[in-house]
N, C-alpha and C positions, 0 to 999 in steps of 0.2 A: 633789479637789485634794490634789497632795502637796507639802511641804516636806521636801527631805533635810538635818538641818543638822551634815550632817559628812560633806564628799569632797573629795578632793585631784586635783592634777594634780602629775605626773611620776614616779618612780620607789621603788618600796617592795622591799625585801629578802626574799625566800620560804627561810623554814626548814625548812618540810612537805616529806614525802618526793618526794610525787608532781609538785612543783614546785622546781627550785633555780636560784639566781642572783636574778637582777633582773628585776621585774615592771614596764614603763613603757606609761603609758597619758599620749593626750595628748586635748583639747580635744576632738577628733571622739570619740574612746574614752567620755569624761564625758556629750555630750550622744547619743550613742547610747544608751549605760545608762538614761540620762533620758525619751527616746522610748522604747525597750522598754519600762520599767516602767510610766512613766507619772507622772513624777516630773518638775512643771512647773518649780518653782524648787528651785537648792540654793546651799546658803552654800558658797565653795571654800575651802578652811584652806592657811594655811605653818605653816611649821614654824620653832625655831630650828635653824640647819642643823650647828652643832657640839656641840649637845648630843643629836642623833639622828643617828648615825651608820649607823643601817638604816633612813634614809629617802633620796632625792633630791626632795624635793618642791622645785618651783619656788621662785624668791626672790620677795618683797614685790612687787617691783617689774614682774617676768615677770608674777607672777599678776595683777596688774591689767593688766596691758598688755594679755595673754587674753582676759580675760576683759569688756573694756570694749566689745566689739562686739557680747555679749547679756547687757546689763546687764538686760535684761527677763525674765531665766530664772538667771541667777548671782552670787551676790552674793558679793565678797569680801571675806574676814578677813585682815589682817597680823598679822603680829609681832616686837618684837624683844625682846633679853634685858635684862633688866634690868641687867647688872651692865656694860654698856655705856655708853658716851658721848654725848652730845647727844641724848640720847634727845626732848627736848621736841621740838627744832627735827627728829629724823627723822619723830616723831609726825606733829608736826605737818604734811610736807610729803606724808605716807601719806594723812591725812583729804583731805588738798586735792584728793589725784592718785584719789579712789575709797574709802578704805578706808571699812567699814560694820560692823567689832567687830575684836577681838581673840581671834586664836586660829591655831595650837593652841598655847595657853601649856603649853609643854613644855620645862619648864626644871629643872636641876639644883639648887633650891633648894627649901628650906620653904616652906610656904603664906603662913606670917606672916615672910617675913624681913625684913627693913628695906628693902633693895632694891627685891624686891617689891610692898611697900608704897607706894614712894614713888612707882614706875611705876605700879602702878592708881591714884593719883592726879592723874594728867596724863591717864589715859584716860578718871578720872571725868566732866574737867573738858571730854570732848567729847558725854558719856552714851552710850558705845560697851560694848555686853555685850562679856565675855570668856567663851570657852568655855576650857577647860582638863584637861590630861590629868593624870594623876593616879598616881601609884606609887607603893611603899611604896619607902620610903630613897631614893628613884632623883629623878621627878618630882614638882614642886611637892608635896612631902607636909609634914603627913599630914593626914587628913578632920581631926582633932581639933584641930590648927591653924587648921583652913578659920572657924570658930567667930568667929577673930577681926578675918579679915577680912571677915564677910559683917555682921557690926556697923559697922564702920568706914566701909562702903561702901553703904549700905541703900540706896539710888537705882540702883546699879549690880545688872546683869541676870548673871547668874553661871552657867557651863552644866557641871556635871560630867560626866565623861567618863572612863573610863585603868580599869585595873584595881583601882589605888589606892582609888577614889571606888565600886565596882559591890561588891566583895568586901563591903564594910561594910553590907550592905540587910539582913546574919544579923550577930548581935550576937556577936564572939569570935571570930572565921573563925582559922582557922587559920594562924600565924605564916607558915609559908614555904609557904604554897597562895595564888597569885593567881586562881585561876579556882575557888572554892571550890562543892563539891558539895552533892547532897540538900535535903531539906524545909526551909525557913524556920521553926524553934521559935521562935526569939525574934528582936524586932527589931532593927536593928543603930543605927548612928550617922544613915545618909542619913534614916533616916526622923524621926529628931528634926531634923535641922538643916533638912529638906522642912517640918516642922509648925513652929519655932521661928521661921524666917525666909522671907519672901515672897519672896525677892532670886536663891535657888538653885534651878535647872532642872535636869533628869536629860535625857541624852543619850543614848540605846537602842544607838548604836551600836559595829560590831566584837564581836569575842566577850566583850569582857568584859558590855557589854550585855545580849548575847542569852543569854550564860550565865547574868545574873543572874534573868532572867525565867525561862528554860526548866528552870532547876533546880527552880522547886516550880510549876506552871503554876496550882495552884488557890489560892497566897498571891498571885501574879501579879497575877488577878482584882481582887482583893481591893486591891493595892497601888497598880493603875492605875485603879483606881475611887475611889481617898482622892487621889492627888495626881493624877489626871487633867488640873487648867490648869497641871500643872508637869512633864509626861512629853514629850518630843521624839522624833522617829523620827529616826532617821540611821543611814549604814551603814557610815563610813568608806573610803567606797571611792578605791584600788583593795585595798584589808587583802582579806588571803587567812585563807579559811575553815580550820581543820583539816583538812578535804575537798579543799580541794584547790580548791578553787572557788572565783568571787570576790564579795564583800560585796556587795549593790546588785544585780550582774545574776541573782546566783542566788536572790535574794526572801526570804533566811531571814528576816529582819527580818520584811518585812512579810506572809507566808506567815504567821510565830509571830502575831501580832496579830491575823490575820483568824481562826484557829484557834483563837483563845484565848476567841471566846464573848463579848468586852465589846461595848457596845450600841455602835451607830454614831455617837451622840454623842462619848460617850467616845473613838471610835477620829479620829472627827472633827478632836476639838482635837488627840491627839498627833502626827495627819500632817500638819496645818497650823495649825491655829488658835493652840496657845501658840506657834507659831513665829512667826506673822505680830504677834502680841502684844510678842515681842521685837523684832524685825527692823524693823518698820515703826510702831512707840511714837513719838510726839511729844513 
């Protein structure tokens, strides 16, 4: 069994050389990737569409519309921005029509801003996880912030994700390195706000993920053997690899995992178990 709990439908921007322009994958594209792999159910993410300007990922309301004819293999996530209007009553009519979390919160503001705040509060109030991306100055940042919404919110299911959230697993990363290199010396933020609070889940997917992992393979071990009920596999697809190749159908995700030695337990819960824990919690 696998859970992927991060891919999209419609179009993503390619900066890599061996690829340029626009990358659009629709419905049959998603559950192809999913019969290849062997990836039974996946959560689909929006986006907000003006604060990701090298995305086209479908609207709230396309992606359920989608996706509600194999609600038995897709589950989906909305979103909207917080610094927007009616927010309750659009909430509310997204729960009604389908929605099952919030994500990808990828928005131009701090972790903690008042805004913010006041929208995971309306999301609390339906007990919907939010996954969220993560960047330094850019999106929802920064980890050190995160501190005080994951207090605020202790019932709410929280899924990190973005470069922002992966850099910090080494304590000190380098200011203007988002994909930071070499051996794990010392631990960073994730791993106290993983041991501090029950409420934050790590999200493997896209390169920030597999960077995080593949940079020390035998801290790896070690890291997904301690937070094991709070690792999630996902590939962000359709994100394009350095290579040139894309997340989900070329297996690096889940290639690194089965090569990385941990027991089948272990590998157990990050390809579905803590997902099925959040997704389907009562």
């Amino acid at each position: 069994m696998i859970i992927d709990i991060h891919v999209h439908l419609g179009s993503i921007r390619s900066f890599y050389s061996l690829i340029r322009g626009w990358v659009t994958v629709y419905i049959e594209d998603l559950l192809g990737y999913m019969d290849e792999v062997g990836v039974q159910k996946a959560v689909v993410l929006s986006v907000p569409r003006k604060d990701d300007p090298d995305s086209r990922v479908v609207s709230n309301e396309e992606l359920l519309r989608t996706v509600q004819e194999y609600e038995d293999r897709l589950i989906p996530f909305c979103v909207l921005d917080p610094r927007e209007n009616n927010l309750g009553d659009r909430l509310s009519r997204l729960v009604k029509l389908g929605c099952r979390g919030i994500g990808e919160f990828k928005v131009r503001l701090p972790a903690d801003d008042d805004s913010v705040v006041k929208f995971l509060k309306m999301v609390s109030d339906y007990g919907l996880p939010v996954l969220f991306h993560m960047e330094e100055g850019e999106y929802f940042y920064d980890v050190f912030r995160l501190r005080k919404v994951l207090e605020k919110f202790p019932d709410m299911a929280f899924i990190g994700h973005g470069p922002g959230w992966w850099r910090h697993i080494s304590k000190q990363p380098p200011s203007k390195e988002s994909y930071p290199k070499g051996p794990i010396t010392e631990e960073g933020m994730i791993q106290k706000l993983l041991r501090e609070y029950e409420n934050i889940y790590a999200d493997i997917s896209a390169y920030s993920g597999l960077n995080a992992l593949a940079r020390d393979p035998e801290y790896s071990k070690k890291f997904l053997s301690e937070f094991q009920d709070r690792v999630l596999f996902g590939t962000d697809f359709p994100c394009l690899s350095i290579t040139g190749s894309q997340f989900g159908v070329n297996r690096e995700h889940l290639n690194f995992l089965h090569k990385l030695g941990i027991s089948s337990e272990i590998l157990e819960r990050i390809l579905h178990l803590n997902a099925e824990k959040i997704l389907f919690r009562k």
